[in-house]
Structure formats: C-alpha cells, structure tokens
C-alpha positions as CSV (number, residue, x, y, z in Angstrom):
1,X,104.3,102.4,96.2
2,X,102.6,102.9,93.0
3,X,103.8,98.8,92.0
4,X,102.8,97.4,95.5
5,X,99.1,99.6,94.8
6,X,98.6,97.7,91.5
7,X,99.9,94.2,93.1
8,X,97.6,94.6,95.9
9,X,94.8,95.5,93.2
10,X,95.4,92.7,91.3
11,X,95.5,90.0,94.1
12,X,92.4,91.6,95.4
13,X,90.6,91.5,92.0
14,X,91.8,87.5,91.2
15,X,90.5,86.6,94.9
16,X,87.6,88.5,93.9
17,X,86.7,86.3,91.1
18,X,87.6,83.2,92.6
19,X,85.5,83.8,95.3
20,X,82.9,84.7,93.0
21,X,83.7,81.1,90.9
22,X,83.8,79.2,94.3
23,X,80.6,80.9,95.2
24,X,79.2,80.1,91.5
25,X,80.5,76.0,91.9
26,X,79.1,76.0,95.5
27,X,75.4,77.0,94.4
28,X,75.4,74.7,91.3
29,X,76.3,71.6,93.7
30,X,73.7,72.9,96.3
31,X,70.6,73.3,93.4
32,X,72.1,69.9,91.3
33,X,73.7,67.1,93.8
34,X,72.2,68.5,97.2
35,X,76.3,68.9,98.3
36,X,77.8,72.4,99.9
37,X,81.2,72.8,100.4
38,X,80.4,74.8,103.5
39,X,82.5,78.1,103.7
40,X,81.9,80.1,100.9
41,X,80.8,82.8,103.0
42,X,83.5,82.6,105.7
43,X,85.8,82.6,103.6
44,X,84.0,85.4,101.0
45,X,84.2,87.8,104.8
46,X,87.9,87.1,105.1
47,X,88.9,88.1,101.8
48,X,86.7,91.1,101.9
49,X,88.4,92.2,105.2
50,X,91.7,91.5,104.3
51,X,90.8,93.2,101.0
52,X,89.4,96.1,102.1
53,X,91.7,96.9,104.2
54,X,94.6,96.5,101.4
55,X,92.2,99.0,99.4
56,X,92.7,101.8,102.0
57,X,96.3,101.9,101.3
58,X,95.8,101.6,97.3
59,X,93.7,104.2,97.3
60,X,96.0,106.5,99.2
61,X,98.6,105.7,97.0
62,X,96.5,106.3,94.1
63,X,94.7,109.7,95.7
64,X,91.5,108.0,94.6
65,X,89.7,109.2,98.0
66,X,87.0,111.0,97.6
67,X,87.3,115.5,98.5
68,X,85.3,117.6,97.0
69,X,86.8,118.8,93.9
70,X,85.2,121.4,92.4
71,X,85.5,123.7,95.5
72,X,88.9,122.6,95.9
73,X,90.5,123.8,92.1
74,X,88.7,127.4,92.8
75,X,90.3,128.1,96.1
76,X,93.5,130.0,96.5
77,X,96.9,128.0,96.3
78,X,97.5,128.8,99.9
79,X,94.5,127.4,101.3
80,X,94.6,124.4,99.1
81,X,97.7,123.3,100.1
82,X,96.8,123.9,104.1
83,X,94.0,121.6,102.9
84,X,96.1,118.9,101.1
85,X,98.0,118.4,104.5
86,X,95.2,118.3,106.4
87,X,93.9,115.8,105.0
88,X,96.8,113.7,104.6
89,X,97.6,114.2,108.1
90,X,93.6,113.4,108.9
91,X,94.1,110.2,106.9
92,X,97.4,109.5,109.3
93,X,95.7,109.9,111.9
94,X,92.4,107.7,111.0
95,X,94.7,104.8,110.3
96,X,96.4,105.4,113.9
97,X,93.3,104.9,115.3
98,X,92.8,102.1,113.3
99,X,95.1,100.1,114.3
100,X,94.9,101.7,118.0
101,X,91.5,100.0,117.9
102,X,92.5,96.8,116.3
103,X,94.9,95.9,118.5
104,X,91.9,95.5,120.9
105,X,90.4,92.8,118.5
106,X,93.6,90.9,118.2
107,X,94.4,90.6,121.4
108,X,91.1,89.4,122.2
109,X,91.3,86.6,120.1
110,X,94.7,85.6,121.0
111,X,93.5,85.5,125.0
112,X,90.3,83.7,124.2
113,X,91.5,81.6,121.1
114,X,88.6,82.2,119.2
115,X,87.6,80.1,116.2
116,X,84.7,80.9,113.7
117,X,81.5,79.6,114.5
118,X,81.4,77.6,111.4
119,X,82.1,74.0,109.7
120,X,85.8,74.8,109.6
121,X,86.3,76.5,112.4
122,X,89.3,78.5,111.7
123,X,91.2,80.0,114.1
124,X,90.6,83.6,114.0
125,X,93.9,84.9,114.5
126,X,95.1,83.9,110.7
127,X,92.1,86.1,109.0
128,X,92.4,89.1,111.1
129,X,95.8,88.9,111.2
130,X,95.5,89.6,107.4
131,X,93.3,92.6,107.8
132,X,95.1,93.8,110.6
133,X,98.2,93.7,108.2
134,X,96.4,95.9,106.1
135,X,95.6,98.5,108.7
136,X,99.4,98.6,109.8
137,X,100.5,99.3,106.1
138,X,97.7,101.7,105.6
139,X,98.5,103.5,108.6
140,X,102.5,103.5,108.2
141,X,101.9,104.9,104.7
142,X,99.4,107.5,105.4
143,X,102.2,108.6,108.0
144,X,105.1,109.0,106.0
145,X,103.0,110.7,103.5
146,X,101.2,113.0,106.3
147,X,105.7,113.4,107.4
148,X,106.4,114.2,104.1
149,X,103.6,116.7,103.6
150,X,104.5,118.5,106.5
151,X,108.1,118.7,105.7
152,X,106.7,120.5,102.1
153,X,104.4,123.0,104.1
154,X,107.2,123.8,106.8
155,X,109.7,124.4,103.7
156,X,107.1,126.4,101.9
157,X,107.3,123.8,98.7
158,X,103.6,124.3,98.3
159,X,103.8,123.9,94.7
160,X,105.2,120.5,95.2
161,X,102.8,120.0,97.8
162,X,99.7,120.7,95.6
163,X,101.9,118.1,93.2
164,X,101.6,115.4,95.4
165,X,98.7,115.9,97.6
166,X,95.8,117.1,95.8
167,X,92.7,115.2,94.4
168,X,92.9,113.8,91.3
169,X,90.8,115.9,88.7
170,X,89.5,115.1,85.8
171,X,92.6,116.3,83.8
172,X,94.8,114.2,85.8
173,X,92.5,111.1,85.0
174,X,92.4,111.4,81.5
175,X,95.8,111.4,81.5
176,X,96.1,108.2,83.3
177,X,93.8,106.7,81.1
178,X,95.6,107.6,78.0
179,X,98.9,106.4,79.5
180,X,97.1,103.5,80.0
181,X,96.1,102.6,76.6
182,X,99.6,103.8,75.2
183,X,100.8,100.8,77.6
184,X,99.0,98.3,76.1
C-alpha cells in the first residue's frame, strides 16, 4: 500500500501543477488576447475531488491523520492500543458511510443524466465516478486495516498493534526524513 500511497501522491501533485499551468496560460490569454479556454475551474473541481478523495486513503496508509499526540504517548499501553483500534475502526466506518452516502449522488446522476452546467458540459458520471473510486478504495482499506486491528486486539498482539496503528510522532518522522535523504 505504501507504493500505491506515493503513486497516488505523485499523480495528484503533477495534476496539481498542471492545473495550476493551465490555470496560469488561461489568465495570460484572458489579460493579453481577450481568449479563455473556458474550463479551468471545472476541471480544477474534478481534480480536487478525485484528488482528495485519493488523499484519504494516502493518508491512512501513511498514518498522517491528525490524533492528539502528546496525550496519546503518556497514556498506558493498554488504553493506547484500545485507542489505535478505535480509531481505525472509526475511520472504517467513516469511509462506509461515505460511500453509503455517495452511492446516493451516483445514482442520481445516472437517473437524471446530469451534465455540468458549463461550456463543455461533461457528463457528470465520468468525474464523480473518479471520486467515488476514491471513496471505495479509501473505505476498503480503512476496513482491512480496522479487520486487521481487531484480529491484533482479540489475539492480545498489542505491541504490534501500537506498531501499526499509532500516530506518527516526531521520532517516527525524523526517521522518515532521514531515510529519505539516504534515498536520494
């Protein structure tokens, strides 16, 4: 999971800066030769959704969401653990409802054949079938993990539990970092 997190992170960051070029030509032909290529900002919301959606699952992969860490390293190993798995299973269970939800939007636009409301009218299936991708892989992954957690607190493991499950702290970052550079 740790490649597909940095594939997904690069393809996010490239469309990120090509949007931000496209967005860049589009001005310049606006302010010098009066000409728009008319989309930059449809298409600057679809790869935001589909990207942001992506990002869920990288940063579950990564552990990169946000607990409080300070309380959580002085708290006994027991009740961090219990923790861990709550919150991995809360995470399941947000991207459940996620795609619960979604489903609701897709099926919507496939009834009513909805196209944006803009020069190139494009059929709204193909975008939010992108970011509703991204919800499925986020919430598949978040419930293997929130499996595999439970598994590790019904076996005891909570040593390996606290392994896999707990925020990154500082330590753990500096590490990365320093992997990092050793890489290059």
């Amino acid at each position: 999971m740790h490649h597909f997190a940095r594939f997904a992170s690069w393809i996010f960051g490239i469309s990120l800066v090509a949007l931000s070029f496209f967005v860049a030509a589009e001005t310049v032909a606006r302010k010098l030769f009066n000409f728009s290529f008319e989309g930059a900002d449809e298409l600057g919301g679809y790869v935001l959704a589909i990207g942001s959606s992506l990002a869920f699952t990288v940063a579950l992969v990564d552990r990169a969401h946000v607990r409080i860490d300070f309380l959580h390293r002085r708290l006994p190993a027991t009740v961090r653990s219990v923790l861990d798995w709550l919150s991995i299973v809360s995470l399941a269970l947000f991207g459940l409802f996620l795609i619960y939800v979604g489903r609701f939007v897709i099926i919507d636009t496939m009834a009513y054949g909805s196209t944006a409301p803009t020069p190139w009218a494009t059929p709204m299936i193909y975008p939010q079938a992108g970011w509703y991708a991204g919800y499925l892989l986020f919430a598949f992954v978040a419930t293997g993990l929130a499996l595999y957690a439970t598994f590790l607190l019904l076996r005891g493991r909570l040593d390996d539990l606290s392994e896999a499950f707990d925020p990154k702290g500082v330590d753990d970052e500096v590490k990365e970092e320093l992997e990092n550079v050793h890489a290059r």
